[in-house]
C-alpha positions as CSV (number, residue, x, y, z in Angstrom):
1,X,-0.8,13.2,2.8
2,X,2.9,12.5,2.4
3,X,5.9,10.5,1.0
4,X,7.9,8.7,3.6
5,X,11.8,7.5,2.8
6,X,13.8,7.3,6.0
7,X,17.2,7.3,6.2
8,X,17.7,4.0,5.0
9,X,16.2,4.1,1.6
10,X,12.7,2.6,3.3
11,X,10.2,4.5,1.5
12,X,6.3,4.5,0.7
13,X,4.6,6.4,-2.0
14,X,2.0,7.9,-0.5
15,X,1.2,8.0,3.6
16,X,-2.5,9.3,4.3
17,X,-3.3,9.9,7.9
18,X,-6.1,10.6,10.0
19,X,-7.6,10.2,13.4
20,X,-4.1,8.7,14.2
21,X,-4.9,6.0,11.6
22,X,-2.3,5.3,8.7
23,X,-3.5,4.3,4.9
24,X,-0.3,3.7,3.1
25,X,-0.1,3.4,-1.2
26,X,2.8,2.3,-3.5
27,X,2.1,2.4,-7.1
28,X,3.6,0.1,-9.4
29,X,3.5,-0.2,-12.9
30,X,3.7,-4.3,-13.4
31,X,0.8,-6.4,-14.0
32,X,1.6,-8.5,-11.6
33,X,3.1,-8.1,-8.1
34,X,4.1,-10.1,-5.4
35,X,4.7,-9.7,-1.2
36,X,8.8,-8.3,-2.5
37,X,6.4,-5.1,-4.0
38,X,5.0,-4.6,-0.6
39,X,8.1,-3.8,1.5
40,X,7.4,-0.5,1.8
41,X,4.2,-1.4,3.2
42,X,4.7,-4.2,5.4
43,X,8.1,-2.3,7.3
44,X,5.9,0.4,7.9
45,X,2.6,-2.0,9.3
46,X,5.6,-3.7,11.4
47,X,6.8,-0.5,12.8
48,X,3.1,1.7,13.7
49,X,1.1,-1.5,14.7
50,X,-2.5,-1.0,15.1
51,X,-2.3,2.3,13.9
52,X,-1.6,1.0,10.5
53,X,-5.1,0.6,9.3
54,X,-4.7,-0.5,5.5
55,X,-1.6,-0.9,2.8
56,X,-2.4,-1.0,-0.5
57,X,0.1,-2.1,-3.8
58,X,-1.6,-0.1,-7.2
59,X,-1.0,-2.4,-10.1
60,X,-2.0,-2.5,-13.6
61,X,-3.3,-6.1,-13.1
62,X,-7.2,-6.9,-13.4
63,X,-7.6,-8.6,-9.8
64,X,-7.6,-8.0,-6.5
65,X,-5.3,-10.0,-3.6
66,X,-4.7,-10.0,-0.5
67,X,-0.3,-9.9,0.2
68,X,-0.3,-10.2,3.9
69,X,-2.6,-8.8,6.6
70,X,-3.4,-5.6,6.0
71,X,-2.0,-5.1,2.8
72,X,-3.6,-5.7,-0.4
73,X,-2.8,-5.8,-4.5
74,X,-6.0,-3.8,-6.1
75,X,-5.9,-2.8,-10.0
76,X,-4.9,0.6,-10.4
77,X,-8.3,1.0,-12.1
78,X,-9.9,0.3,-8.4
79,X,-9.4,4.2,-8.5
80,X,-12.2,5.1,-11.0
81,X,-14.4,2.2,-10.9
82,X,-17.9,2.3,-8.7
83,X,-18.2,-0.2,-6.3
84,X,-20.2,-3.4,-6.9
């Protein structure tokens, strides 16, 4: 578990790995959020490929979206909530 910024100010919150398989987190604090808040996300899916399993943007909005393949808006709340 890691935070990624490279040289150029392109930077993810938080970077899990394993089994060569990368889950990548930014948190925001806006209750809504767009593709724009998924930057982060989507240069890092762009540069690892298929080893880029699964981006997620934390918001403080109530409902889940999809932002572009493999990347996805849940509710920060997604955190402490059982699945349904």
């Amino acid at each position: 578990m890691f935070h990624l910024r490279d040289r150029e100010a392109k930077e993810v919150d938080l970077v899990l790995e394993r089994n060569n398989r990368i889950a990548a987190i930014e948190v925001k604090s806006a209750t809504s959020v767009d593709r724009s808040d998924a930057h982060g996300l989507i240069w890092l899916r762009n540069k690892l490929g298929t080893n880029f399993h699964i981006g997620v943007v934390l918001y403080t909005g109530t409902i889940p979206y999809q932002l572009d393949d493999r990347i996805w808006a849940l509710p920060i709340s997604t955190l402490w909530q059982r699945p349904s």
